[in-house]
C-alpha positions in Angstrom: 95.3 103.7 74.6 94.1 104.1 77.9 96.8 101.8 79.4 99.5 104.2 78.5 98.0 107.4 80.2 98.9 108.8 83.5 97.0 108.1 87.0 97.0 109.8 90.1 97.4 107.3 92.5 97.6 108.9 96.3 99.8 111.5 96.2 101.8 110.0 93.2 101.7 110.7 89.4 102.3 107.9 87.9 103.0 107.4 83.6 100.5 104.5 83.0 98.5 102.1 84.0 100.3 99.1 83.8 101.1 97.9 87.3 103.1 95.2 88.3 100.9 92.3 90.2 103.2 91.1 93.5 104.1 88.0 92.8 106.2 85.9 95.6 109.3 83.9 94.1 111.7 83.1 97.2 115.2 85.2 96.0 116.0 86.5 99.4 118.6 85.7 101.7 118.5 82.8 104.6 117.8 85.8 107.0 114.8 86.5 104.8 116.3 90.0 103.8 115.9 91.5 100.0 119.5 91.5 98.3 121.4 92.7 94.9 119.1 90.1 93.2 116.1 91.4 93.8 117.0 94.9 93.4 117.7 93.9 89.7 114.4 92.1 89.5 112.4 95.2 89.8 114.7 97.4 88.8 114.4 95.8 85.6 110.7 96.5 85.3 110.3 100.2 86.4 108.8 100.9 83.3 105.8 99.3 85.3 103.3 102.6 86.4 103.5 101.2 90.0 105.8 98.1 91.1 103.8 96.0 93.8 106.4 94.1 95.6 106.0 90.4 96.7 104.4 89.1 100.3 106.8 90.5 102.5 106.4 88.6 106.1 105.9 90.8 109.1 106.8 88.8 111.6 110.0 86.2 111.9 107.1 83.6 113.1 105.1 84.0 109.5 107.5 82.2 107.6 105.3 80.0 104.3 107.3 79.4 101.4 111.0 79.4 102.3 113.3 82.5 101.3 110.3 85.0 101.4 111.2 88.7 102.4 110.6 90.1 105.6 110.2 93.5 106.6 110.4 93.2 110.8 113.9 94.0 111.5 115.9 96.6 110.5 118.1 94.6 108.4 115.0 93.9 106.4 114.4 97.4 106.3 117.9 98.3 105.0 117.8 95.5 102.1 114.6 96.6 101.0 116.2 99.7 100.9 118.9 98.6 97.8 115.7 97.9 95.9 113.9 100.9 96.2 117.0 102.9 95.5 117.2 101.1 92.3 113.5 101.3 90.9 114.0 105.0 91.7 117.5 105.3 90.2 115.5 104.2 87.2 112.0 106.5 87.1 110.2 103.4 89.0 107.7 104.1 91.9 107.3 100.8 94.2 105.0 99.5 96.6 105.4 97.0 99.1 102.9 94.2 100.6 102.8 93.4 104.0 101.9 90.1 104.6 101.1 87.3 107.0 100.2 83.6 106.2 98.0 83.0 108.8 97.2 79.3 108.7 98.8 79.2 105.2 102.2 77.6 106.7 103.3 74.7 108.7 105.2 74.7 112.5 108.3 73.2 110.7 109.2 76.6 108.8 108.3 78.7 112.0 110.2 77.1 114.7 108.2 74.9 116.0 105.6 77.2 116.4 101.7 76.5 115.6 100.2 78.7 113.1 97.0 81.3 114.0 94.1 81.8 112.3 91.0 83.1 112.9 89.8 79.6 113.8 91.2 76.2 114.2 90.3 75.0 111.0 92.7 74.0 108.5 92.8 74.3 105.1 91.7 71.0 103.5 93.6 69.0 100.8 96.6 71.0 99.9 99.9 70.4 100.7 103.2 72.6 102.0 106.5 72.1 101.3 108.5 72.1 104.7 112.1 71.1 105.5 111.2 67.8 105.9 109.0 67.5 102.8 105.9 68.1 101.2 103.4 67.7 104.3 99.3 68.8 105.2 98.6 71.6 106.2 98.2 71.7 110.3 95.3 72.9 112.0 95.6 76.3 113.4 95.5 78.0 116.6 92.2 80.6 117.0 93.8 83.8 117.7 92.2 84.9 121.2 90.7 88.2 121.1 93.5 89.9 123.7 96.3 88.4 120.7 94.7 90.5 118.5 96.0 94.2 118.7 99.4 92.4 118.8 98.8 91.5 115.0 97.8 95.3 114.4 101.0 96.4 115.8 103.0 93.3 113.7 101.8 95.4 110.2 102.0 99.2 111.7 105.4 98.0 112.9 106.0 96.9 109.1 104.6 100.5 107.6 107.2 101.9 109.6 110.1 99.8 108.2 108.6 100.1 105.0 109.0 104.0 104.9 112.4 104.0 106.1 113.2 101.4 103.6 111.7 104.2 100.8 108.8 102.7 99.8 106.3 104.7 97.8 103.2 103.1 98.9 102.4 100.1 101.0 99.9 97.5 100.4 98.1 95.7 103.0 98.0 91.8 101.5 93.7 90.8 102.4 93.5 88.1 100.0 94.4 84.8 99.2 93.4 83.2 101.9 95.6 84.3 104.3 95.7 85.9 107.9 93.9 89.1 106.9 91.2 87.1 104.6 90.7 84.2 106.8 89.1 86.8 109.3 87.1 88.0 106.4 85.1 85.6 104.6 82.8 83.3 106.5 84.1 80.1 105.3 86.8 80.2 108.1 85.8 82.8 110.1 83.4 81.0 112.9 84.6 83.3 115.9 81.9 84.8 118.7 83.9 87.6 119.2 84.2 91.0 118.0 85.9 89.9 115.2 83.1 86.8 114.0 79.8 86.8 112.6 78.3 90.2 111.5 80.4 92.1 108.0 81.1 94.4 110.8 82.8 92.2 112.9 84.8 89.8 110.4 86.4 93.2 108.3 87.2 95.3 112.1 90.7 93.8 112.4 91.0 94.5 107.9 90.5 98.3 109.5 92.2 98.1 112.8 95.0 97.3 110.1 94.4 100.2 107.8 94.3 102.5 110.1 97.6 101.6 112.2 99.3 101.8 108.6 97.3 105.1 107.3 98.4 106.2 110.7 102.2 105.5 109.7 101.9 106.8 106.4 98.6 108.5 106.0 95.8 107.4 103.7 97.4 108.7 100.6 100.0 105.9 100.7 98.2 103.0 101.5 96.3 100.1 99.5 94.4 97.1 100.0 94.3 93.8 98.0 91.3 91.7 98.4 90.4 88.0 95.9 86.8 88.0 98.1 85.8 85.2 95.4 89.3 83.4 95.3 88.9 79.5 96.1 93.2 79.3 97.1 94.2 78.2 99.6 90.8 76.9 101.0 88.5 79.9 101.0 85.1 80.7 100.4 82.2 83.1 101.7 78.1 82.6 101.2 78.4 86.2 100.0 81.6 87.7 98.3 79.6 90.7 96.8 78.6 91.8 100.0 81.6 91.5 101.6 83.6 93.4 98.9 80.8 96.5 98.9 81.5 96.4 102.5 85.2 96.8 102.4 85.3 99.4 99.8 82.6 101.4 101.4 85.0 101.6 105.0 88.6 101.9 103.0 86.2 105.3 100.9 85.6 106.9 104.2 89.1 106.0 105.5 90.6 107.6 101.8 93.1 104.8 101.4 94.9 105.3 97.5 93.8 101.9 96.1 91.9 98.7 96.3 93.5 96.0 94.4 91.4 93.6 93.1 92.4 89.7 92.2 89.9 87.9 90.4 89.8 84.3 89.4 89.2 85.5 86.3 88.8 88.9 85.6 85.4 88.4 82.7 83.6 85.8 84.8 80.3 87.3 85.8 80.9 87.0 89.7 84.2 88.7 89.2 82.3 90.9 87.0 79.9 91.8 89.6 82.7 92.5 92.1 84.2 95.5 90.3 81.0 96.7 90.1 80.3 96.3 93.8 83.6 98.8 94.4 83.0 100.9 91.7 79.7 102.0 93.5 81.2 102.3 96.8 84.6 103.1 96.0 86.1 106.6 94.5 89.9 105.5 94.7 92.3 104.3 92.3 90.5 100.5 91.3 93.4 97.5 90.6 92.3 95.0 88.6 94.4 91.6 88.0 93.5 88.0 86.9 93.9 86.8 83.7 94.2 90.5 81.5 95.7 90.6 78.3 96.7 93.9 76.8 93.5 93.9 74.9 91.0 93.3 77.6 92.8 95.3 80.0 92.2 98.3 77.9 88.5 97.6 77.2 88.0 97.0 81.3 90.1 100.7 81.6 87.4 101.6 78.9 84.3 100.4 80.2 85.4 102.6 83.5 85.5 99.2 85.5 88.9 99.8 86.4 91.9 102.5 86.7 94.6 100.3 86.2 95.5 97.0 85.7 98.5 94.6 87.0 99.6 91.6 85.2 101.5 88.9 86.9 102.8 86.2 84.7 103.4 88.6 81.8 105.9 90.9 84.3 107.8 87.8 85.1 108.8 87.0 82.0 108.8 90.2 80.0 110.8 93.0 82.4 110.1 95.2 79.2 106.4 94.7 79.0 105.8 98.1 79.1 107.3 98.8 75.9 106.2 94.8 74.4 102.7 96.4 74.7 103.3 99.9 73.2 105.2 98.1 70.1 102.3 95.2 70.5 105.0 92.8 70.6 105.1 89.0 71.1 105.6 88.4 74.7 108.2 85.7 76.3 106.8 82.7 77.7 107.2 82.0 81.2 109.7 79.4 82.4 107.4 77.5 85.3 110.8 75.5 86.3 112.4 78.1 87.6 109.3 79.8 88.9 110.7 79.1 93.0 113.9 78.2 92.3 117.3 80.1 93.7 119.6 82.6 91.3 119.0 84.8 88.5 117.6 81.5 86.1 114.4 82.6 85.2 114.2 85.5 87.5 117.0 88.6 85.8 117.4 86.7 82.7 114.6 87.0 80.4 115.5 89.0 76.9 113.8 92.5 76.1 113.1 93.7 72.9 116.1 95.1 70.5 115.5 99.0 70.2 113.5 100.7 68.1 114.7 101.6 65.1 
């Protein structure tokens, strides 16, 4: 099976294609900083060809779940640190996401402090969970143009941290809806700036990004995640196609590793179309994720419309799922109680298979 060969992915090797998805679930400490619990977590699943760790905030002002990681002081840098220590302790290689909300949070889990978009619309008829309760979501502050290089500096600060903390790879977080992605698609993005209207414009601060971090790093250790057809948190664009071809033509001539790909769901025709869009522009290592079993994550490694493949849910609940899919095993079912909630419930406690005999 395709899924169990190696892949060159930057300047790693790695022993299959079976990537872990970065999937947030709130285990760090008060001070947002990645402890002995998470280090199990992924330890746990090094098996994985490449480990895509969770939204990890870059800034102590992006705050949008609760006890999300961080990655902008050096105390973040040194927790992160006990993780990747233990993925490679264990043959793992592990990447981590850099991340920013955006509009995506509230003022009452940032201090007081309004969120920043790339306009002042909000997202409509969702709710966040805030210290006071479940609440809307605010309107947003426009981010004025001069503001801008002071979010570039917020993720190359981040790649920084990131490779002292011993991260293999970093991935820039574009989709989703947040920060990155509301300056992307056209649904949000209404600015008459530089950074508004034409593709050109709405993806420059996507590669003012990439190439602070490739700067860091260099190109060979940096990916992108995009969802350009993703309806969370509010989004849409007249033209997600376009938009995608765009992005995987400037991340080709920059020679970035990856581009991650989340679907909605991965055999819809529109998604369909999407990996088709990179695949013409795009000569990286293509992610796919949304809704892959093992079955059709092989046939899309097959058909050549992706390299490898990350699973979300199946990870969470199956830290052996490496070896689940070699023996093609029944899988564990997810616990969705214990999903966001604190200690090891649900999170380091799910069983693995007995060994072979």
């Amino acid at each position: 099976m395709q899924l169990f060969s190696p892949l060159t992915v930057g300047r790693l090797t790695v022993p299959n294609r079976i990537f872990m998805a970065p999937l947030t679930r709130v285990r760090a400490d008060e001070a947002h900083v990645a402890g002995d619990l998470i280090a199990e977590h992924y330890r746990q699943r090094a098996a994985a060809g490449l480990l895509i760790a969770e939204a990890t905030m870059v800034s102590g002002e992006a705050r949008a779940f609760g006890l999300e990681p961080g990655i902008y002081s050096e105390a973040h840098a040194a927790g992160w640190r006990r993780v990747t220590d233990a993925v490679h302790a264990a043959g793992g290689r592990i990447a981590l996401q850099l991340w920013h909300p955006g509009r995506a949070t509230h003022q009452d889990l940032n201090r007081g402090i309004q969120p920043v978009s790339s306009s002042d619309k909000p997202i409509r008829g969702g709710h966040i969970h805030t210290p006071s309760g479940k609440q809307p979501y605010p309107a947003p502050r426009a981010l004025r143009t001069e503001e801008i290089p002071g979010i570039v500096e917020l993720f190359r600060q981040g790649a920084e941290r990131a490779a002292a903390a011993g991260f293999d790879l970093v991935e820039i977080h574009g989709a989703h809806g947040y920060l990155i992605d509301q300056f992307l698609r056209d649904g949000v993005n209404d600015r008459t700036d530089r950074y508004g209207g034409s593709l050109e414009n709405r993806t420059r601060l996507l590669f003012e990004i990439v190439d602070a971090v490739v700067g860091v790093l260099g190109a060979d250790r940096v990916g992108v995640r995009l969802s350009p057809a993703h309806g969370g948190n509010d989004m849409a664009d007249t033209d997600p196609v376009a938009l995608v071809r765009h992005v995987a033509r400037g991340l080709q001539e920059r020679g970035v590793a990856y581009l991650h790909l989340r679907h909605t769901q991965h055999d819809a025709p529109q998604d369909i179309a999407l990996a088709q869009a990179v695949r013409a522009e795009f000569r990286g290592v293509l992610i796919r994720n949304g809704g892959f079993t093992r079955e059709s994550g092989e046939d899309a490694l097959r058909a050549g419309l992706a390299d490898a493949i990350a699973y979300g849910m199946p990870f969470i609940a199956n830290p052996d799922l490496v070896e689940r899919f070699a023996r093609n095993a029944p899988l564990n079912a997810v616990d969705m109680q214990t999903l966001y909630a604190p200690g090891a419930k649900g999170y380091n406690d799910y069983p693995v298979l007995a060994a072979a005999v």
